[in-house]
VOBA-1610 file (N, C-alpha, C; in pm, whole numbers, padded with zeros to 5 digits, always signed):
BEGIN
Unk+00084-00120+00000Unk+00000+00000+00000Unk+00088+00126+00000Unk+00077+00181-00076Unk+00131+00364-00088Unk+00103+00484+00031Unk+00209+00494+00135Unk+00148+00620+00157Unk+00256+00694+00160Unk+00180+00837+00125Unk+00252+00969+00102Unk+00285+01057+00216Unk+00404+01093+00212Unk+00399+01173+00356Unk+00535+01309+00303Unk+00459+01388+00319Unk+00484+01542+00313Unk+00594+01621+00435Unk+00665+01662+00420Unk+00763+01687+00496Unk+00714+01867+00493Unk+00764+01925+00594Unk+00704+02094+00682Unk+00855+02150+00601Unk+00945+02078+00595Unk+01059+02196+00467Unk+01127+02089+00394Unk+01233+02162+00353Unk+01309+02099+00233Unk+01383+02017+00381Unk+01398+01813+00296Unk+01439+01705+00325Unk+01586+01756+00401Unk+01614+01699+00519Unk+01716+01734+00654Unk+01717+01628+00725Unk+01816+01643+00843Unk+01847+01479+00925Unk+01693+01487+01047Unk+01634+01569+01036Unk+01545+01511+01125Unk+01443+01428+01114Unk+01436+01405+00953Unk+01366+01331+00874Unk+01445+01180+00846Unk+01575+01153+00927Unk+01588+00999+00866Unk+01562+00896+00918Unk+01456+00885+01006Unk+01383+00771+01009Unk+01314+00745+00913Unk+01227+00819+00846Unk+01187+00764+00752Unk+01237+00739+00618Unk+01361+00848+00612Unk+01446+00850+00490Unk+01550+00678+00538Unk+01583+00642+00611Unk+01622+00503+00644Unk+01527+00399+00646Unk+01390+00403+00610Unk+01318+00306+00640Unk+01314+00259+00492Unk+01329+00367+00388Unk+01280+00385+00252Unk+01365+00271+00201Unk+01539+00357+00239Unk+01683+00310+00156Unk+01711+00197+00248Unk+01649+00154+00318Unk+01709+00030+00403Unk+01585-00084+00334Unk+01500-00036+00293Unk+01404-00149+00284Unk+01263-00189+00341Unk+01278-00120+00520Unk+01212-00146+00588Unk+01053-00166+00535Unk+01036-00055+00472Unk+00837-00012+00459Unk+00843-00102+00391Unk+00905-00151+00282Unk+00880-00238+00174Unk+00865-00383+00215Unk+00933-00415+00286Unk+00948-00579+00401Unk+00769-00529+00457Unk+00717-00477+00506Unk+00582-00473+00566Unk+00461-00437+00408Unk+00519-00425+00306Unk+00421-00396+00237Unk+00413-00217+00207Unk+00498-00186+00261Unk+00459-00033+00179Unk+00524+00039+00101Unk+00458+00116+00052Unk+00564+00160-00103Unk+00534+00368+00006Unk+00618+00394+00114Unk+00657+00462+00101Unk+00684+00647+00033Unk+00659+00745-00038Unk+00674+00849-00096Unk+00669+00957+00020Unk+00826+01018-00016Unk+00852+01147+00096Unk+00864+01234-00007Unk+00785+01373+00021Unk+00743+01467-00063Unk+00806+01552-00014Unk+00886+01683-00066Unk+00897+01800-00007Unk+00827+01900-00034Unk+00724+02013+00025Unk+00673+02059+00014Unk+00736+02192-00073Unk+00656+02289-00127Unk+00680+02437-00180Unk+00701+02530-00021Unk+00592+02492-00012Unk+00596+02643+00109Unk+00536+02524+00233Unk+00563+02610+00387Unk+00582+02519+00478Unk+00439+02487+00518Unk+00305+02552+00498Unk+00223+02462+00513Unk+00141+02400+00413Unk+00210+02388+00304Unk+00153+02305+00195Unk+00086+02157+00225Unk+00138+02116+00332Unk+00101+01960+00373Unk-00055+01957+00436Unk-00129+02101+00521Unk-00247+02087+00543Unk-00390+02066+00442Unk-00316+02183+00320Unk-00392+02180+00194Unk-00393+02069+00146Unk-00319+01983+00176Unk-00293+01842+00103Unk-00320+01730+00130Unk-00350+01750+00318Unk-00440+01688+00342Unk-00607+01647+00326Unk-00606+01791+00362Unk-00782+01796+00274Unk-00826+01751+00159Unk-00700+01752+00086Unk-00775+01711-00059Unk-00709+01598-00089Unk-00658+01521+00036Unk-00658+01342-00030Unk-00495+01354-00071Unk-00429+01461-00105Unk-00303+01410-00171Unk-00209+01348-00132Unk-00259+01384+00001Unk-00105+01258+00111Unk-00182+01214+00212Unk-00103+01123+00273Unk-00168+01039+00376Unk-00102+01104+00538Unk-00001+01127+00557Unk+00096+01173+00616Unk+00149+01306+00627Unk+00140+01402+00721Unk+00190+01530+00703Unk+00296+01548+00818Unk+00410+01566+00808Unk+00490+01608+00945Unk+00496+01771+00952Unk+00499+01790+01075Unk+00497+01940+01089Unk+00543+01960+01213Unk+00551+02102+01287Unk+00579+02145+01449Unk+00433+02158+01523Unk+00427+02098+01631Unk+00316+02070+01671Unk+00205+02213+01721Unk+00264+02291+01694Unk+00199+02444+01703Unk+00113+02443+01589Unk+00123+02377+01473Unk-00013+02364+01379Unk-00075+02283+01389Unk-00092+02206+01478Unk-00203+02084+01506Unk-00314+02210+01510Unk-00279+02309+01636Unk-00349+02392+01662Unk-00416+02542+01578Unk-00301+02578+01521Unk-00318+02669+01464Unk-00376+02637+01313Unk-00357+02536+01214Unk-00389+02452+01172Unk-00553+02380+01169Unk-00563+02378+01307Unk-00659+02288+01263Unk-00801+02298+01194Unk-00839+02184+01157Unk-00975+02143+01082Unk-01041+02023+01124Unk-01152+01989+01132Unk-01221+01864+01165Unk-01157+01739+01068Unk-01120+01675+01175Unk-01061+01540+01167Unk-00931+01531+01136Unk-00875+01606+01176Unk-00757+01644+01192Unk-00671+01544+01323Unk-00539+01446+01270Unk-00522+01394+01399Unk-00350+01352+01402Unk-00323+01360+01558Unk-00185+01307+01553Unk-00170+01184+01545Unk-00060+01148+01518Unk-00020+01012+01491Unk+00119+00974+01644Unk+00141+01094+01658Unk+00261+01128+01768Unk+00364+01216+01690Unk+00470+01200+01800Unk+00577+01309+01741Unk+00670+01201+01746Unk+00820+01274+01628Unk+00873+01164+01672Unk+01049+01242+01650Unk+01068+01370+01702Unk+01170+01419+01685Unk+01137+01549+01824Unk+01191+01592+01925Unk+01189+01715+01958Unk+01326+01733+02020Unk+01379+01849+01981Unk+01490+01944+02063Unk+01448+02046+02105Unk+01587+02117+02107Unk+01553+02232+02234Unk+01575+02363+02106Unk+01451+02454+02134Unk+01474+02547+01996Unk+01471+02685+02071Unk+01463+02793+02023Unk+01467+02976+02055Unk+01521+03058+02014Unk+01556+03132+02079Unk+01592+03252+02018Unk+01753+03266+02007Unk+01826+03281+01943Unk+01993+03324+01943Unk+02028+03477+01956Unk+02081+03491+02071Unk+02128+03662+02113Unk+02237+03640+02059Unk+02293+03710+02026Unk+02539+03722+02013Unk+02522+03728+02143Unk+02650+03695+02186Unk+02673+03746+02339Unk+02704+03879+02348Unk+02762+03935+02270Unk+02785+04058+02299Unk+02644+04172+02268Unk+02539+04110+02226Unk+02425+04176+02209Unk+02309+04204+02340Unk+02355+04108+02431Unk+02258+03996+02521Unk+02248+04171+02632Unk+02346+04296+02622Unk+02275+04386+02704Unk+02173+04423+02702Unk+02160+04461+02530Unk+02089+04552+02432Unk+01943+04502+02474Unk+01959+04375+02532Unk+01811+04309+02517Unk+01755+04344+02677Unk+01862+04318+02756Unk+01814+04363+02937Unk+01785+04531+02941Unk+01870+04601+02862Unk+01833+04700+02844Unk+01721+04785+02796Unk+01653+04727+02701Unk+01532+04734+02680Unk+01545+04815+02507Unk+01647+04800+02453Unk+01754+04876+02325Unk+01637+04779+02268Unk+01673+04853+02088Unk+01588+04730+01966Unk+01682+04687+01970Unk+01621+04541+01889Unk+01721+04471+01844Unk+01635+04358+01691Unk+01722+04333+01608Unk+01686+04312+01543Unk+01689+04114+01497Unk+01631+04046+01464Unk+01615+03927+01465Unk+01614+03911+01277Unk+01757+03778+01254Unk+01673+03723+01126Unk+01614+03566+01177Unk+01547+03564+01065Unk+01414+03476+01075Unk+01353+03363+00941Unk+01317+03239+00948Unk+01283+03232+00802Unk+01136+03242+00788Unk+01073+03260+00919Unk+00920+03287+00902Unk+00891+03401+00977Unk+00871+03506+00944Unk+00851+03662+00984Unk+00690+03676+00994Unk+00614+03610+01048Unk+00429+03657+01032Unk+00382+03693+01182Unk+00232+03703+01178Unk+00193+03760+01318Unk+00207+03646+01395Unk+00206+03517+01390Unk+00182+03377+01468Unk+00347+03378+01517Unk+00435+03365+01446Unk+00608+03356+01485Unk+00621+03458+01551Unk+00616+03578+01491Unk+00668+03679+01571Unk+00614+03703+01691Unk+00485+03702+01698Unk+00430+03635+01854Unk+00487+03601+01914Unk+00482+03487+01893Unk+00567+03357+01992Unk+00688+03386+01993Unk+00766+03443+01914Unk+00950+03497+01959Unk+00907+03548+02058Unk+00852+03704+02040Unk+00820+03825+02138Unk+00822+03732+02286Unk+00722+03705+02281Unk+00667+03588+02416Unk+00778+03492+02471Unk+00887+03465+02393Unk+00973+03381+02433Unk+01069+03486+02532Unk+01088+03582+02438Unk+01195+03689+02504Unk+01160+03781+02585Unk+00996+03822+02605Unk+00938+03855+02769Unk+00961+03769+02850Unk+00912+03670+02858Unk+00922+03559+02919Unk+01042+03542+02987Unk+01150+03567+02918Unk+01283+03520+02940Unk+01315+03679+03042Unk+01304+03805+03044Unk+01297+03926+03075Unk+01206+03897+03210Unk+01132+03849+03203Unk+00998+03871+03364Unk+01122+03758+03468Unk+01189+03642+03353Unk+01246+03539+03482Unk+01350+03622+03534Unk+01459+03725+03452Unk+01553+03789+03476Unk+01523+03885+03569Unk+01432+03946+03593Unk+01416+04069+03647Unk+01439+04185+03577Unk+01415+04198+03433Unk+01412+04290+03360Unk+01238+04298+03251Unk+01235+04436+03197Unk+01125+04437+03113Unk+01194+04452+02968Unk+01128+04379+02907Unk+01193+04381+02689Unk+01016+04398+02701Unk+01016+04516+02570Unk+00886+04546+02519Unk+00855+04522+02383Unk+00752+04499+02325Unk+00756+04444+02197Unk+00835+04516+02113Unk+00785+04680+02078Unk+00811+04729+01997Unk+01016+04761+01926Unk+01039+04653+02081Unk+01187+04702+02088Unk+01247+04575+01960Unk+01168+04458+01915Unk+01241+04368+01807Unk+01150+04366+01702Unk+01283+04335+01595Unk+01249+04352+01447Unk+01282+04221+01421Unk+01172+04117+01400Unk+01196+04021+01269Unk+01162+04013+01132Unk+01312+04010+01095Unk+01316+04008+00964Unk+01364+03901+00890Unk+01254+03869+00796Unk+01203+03728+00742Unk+01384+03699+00614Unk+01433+03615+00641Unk+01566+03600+00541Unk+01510+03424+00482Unk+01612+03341+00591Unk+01613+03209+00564Unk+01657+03177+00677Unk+01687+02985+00680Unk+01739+02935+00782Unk+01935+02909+00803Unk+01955+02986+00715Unk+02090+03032+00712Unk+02141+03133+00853Unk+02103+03105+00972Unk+02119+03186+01088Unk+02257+03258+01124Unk+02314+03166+01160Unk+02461+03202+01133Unk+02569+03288+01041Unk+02567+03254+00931Unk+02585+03290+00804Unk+02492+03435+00809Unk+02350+03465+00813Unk+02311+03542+00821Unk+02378+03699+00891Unk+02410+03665+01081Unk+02424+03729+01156Unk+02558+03781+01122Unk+02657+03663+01086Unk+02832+03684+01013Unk+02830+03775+00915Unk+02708+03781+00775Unk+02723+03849+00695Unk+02690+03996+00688Unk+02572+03998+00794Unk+02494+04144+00866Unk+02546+04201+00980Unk+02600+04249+01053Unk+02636+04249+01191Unk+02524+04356+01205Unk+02415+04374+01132Unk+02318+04468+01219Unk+02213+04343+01311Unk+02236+04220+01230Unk+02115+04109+01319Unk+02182+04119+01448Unk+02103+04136+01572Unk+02146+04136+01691Unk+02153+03926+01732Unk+02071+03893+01637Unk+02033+03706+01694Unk+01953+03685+01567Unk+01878+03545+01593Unk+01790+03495+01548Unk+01685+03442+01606Unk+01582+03400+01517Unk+01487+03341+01598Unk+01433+03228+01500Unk+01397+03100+01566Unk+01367+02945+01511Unk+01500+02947+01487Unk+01554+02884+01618Unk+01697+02834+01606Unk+01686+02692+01680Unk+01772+02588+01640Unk+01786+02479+01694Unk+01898+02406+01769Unk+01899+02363+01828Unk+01988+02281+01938Unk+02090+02208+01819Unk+02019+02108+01758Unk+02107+02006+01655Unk+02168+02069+01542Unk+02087+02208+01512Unk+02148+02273+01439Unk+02199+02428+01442Unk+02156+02512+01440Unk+02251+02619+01479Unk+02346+02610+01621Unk+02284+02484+01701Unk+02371+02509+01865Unk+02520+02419+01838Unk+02463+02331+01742Unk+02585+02258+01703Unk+02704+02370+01600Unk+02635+02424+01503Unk+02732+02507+01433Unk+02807+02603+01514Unk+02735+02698+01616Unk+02755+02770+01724Unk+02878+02773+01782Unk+02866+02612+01828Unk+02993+02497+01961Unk+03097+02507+01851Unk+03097+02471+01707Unk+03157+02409+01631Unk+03284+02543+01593Unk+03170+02654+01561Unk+03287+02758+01559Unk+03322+02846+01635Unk+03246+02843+01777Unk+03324+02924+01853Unk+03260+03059+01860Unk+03118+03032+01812Unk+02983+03155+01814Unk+02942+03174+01916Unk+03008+03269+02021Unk+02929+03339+02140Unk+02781+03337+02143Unk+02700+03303+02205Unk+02606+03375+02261Unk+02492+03317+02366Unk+02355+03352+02402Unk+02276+03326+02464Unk+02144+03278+02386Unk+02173+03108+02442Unk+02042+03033+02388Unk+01941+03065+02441Unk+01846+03119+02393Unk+01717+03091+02519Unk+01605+03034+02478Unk+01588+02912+02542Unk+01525+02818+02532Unk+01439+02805+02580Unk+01374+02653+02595Unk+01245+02660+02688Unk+01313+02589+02862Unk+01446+02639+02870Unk+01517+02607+03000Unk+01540+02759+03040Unk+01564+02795+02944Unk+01629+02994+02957Unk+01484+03046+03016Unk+01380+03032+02910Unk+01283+03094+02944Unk+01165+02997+02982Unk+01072+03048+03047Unk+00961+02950+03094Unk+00874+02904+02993Unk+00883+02860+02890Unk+00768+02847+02813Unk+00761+02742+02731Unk+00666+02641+02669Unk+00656+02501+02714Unk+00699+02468+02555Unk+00764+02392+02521Unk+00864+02387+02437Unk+00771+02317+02278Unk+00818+02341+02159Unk+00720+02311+02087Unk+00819+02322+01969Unk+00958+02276+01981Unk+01040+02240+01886Unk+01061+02106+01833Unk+00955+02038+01779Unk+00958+01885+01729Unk+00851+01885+01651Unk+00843+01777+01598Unk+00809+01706+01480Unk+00706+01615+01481Unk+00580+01637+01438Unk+00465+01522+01477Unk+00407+01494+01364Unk+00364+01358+01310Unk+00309+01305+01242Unk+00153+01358+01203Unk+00113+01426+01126Unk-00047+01402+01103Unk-00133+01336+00997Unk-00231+01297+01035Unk-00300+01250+00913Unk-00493+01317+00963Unk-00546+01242+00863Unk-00670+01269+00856Unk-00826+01179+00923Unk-00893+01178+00971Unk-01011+01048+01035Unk-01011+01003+00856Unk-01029+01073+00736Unk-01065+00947+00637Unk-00934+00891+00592Unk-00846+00940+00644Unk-00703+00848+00604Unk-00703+00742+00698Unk-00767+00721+00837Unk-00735+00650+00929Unk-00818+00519+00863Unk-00930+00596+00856Unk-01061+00495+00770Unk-01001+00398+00667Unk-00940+00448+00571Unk-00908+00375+00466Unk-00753+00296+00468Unk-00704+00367+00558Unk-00560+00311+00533Unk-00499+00341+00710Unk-00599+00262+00798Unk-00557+00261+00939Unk-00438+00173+00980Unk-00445+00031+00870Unk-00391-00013+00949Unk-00198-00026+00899Unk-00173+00069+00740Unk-00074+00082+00721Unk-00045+00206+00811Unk-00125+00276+00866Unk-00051+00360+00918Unk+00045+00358+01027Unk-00045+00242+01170Unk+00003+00160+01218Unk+00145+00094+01189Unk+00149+00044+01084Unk+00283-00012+01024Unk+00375+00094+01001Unk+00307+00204+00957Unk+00416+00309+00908Unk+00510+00345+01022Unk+00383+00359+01196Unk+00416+00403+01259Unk+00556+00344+01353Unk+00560+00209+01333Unk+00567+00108+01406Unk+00746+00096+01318Unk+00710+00063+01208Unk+00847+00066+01154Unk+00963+00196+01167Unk+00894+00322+01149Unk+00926+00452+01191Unk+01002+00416+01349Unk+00938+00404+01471Unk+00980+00389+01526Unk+01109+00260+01519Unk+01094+00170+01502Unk+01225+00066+01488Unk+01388+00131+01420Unk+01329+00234+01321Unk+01417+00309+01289Unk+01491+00414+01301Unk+01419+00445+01379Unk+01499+00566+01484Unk+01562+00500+01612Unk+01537+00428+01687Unk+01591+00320+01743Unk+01711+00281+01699Unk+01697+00233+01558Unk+01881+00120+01460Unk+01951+00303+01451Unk+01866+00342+01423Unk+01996+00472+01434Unk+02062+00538+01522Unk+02001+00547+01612Unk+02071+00588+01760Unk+02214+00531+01781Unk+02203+00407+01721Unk+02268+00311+01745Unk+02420+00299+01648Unk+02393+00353+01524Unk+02440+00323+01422Unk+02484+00472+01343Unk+02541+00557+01413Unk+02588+00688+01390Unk+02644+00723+01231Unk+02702+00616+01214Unk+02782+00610+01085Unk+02712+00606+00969Unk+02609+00487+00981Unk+02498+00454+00876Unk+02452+00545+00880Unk+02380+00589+00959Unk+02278+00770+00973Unk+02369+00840+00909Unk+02508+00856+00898Unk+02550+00940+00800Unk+02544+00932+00643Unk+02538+00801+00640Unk+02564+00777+00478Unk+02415+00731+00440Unk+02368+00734+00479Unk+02240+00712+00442Unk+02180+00806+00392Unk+02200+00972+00520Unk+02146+01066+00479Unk+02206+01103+00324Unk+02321+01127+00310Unk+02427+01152+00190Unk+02395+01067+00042Unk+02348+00942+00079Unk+02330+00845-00029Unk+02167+00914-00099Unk+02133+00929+00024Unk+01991+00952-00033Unk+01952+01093-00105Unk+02062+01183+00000Unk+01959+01356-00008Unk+02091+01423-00105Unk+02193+01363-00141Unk+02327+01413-00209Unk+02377+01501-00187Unk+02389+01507-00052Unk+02410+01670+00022Unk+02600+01633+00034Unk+02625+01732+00010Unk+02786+01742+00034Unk+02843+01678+00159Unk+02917+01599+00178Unk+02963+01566+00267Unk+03077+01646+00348Unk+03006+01733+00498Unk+03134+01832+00600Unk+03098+01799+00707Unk+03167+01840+00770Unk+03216+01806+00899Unk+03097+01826+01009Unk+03120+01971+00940Unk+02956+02019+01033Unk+02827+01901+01017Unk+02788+01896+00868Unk+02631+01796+00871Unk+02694+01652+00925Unk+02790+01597+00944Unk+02871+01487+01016Unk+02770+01537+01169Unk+02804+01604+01214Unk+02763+01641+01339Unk+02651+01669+01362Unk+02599+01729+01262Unk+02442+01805+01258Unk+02348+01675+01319Unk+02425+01565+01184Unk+02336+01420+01188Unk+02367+01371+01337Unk+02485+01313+01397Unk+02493+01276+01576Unk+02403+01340+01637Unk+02391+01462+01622Unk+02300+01546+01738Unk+02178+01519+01706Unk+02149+01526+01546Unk+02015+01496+01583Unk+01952+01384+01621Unk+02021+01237+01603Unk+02022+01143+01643Unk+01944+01090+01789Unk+02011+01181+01882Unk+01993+01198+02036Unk+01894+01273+02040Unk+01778+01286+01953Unk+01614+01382+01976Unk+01543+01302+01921Unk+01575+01187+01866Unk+01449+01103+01813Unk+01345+01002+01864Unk+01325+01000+01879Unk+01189+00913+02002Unk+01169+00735+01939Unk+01125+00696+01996Unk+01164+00532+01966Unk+01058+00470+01993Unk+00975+00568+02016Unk+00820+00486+02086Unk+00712+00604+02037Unk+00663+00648+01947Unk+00611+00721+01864Unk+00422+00667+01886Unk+00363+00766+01964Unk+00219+00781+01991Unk+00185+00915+02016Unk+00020+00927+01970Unk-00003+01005+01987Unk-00066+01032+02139Unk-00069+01147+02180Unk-00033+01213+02364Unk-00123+01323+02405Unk-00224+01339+02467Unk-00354+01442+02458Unk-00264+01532+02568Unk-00168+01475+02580Unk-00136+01545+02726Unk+00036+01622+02667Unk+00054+01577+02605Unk+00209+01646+02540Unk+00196+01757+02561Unk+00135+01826+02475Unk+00100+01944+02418Unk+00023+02046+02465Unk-00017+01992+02569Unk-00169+02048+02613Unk-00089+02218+02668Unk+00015+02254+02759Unk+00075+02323+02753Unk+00076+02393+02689Unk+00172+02398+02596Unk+00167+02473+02440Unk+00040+02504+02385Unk-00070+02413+02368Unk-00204+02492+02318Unk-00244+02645+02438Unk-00274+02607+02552Unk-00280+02698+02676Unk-00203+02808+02655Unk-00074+02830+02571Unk-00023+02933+02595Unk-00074+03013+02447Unk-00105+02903+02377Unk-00128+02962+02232Unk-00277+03071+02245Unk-00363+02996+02346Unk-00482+03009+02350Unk-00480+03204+02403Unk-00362+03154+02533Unk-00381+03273+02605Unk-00297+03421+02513Unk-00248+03375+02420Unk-00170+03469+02309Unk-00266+03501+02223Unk-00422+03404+02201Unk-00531+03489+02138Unk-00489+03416+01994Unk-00393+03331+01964Unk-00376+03263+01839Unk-00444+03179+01794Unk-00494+03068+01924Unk-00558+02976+01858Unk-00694+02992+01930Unk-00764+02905+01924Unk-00900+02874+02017Unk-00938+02719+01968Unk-01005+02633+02045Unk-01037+02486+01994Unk-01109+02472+02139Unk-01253+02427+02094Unk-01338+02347+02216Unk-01260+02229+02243Unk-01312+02198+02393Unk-01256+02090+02446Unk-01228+01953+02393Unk-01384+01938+02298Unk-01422+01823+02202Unk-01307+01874+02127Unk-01266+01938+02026Unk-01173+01915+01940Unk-01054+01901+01959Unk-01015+01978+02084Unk-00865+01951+02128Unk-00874+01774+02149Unk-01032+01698+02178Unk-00983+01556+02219Unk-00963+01489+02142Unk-01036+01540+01972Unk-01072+01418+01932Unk-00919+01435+01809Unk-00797+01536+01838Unk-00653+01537+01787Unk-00580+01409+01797Unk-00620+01369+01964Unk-00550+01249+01955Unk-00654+01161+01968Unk-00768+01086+01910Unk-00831+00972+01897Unk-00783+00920+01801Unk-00665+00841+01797Unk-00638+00773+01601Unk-00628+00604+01634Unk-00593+00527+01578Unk-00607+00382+01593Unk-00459+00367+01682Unk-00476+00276+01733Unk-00348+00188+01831Unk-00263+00104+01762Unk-00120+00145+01756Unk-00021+00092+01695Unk+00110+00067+01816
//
């Protein structure tokens, strides 16, 4: 049986469980023929759900919510690190101070920039200082963070930064600054990766999903394990240049992948609460439940 599953950006190591299940064989030993799609733009996978084109959508679990539509459901997550905001260190006054400062970004809208803002009050109320909105500028570039801030020295940081990846490039060269996270700052973390599908995808194709899910997990598991293969696998498959850095990118991300992949009414519930109280999302009780009602795998 075919199923399609849509990836939230262009193909990366947080995706090789399933990119190892493909080139190893796995789906195919259970009967499935597999297709990883990369999307145009990052929520192309909801539109695509609705209209039947994939079976499978991965995304950050902040669009379950923001996102949602009736019959809309998780499958689980099956990747999270630690994500936020990147100060320079030498910027990190500008921000206690209450100075602008300016952020690049690869998604600049009212929903992100929200949630930055909120990350970096947040982080200001634990310090004993006030940061006010009007004091940051995100400005929408790419996920080139680093590279970004090196080539601009007006970016004071970034924002949608990652542990496996900008924290690793960071360590790697010797990039000063202040992570702030959902350890830095109080706020309930929503940097990972969750499976969705649809109630008529469950209907018709419940019980490969199950399998999908099931093998998915086994494979993030052999990789934990198998550092080396996770390298060449990714390389064999995605023909990405082989450096030192994505050598590393891939280890780290390795150590965020989950091995027991379900869906969790209670994960998240956090993160919706804060979304709710930011005025972003709204969802009756019934719909927040029936996210995670999907079949047992």
């Amino acid at each position: 049986m075919t199923i399609k599953i849509s990836l939230e950006w262009f193909l990366n190591p947080d995706h090789l469980p399933m990119v190892a299940g493909v080139v190893l064989g796995k789906y195919k030993e259970k009967g499935l023929d597999v297709e990883i799609i990369e999307p145009r733009e990052h929520y192309d996978g909801f539109e695509d759900l609705i209209a039947g084109n994939i079976d499978i959508h991965c995304n950050e679990p902040i669009h379950l919510f923001e996102h949602y539509f009736d019959g809309l459901k998780s499958l689980g997550w099956f990747f999270e690190t630690r994500g936020g905001v990147m100060i320079r260190a030498d910027r990190v006054e500008k921000l206690r101070s209450n100075q602008k400062i300016k952020l690049t970004t690869p998604a600049a809208n009212p929903v992100t920039n929200k949630v930055g803002f909120e990350i970096l009050k947040r982080y200001a109320q634990k310090n004993g200082f006030v940061f006010e909105r009007e004091n940051v500028e995100f400005v929408e570039t790419d996920f080139w963070h680093l590279q970004n801030m090196k080539n601009d020295p007006s970016f004071d940081g970034a924002w949608l930064c990652f542990d496996n990846f900008e924290g690793v490039e960071a360590r790697m060269e010797g990039f000063e600054n202040l992570f702030i996270d959902q350890f830095a700052s109080p706020y309930p973390n929503f940097s990972a990766l969750e499976f969705m599908t649809t109630q008529k995808t469950i209907d018709a194709k419940g019980e490969a999903l199950c399998t999908f899910i099931e093998v998915t997990s086994e494979m993030a598991s052999y990789l934990k394990t198998h550092p080396r293969e996770a390298q060449n696998i990714f390389y064999d498959y995605s023909g990405a240049t082989r450096t030192t850095l994505l050598d590393n990118i891939i280890v780290q991300t390795l150590v965020h992948l989950k091995t027991d992949i379900k869906a969790d009414a209670s994960k998240w519930r956090a993160l919706y609460e804060m979304l709710e109280a930011l005025e972003l999302v709204k969802l009756s009780e019934q719909e927040y439940a029936t996210i995670w009602q999907t079949p047992n795998h």
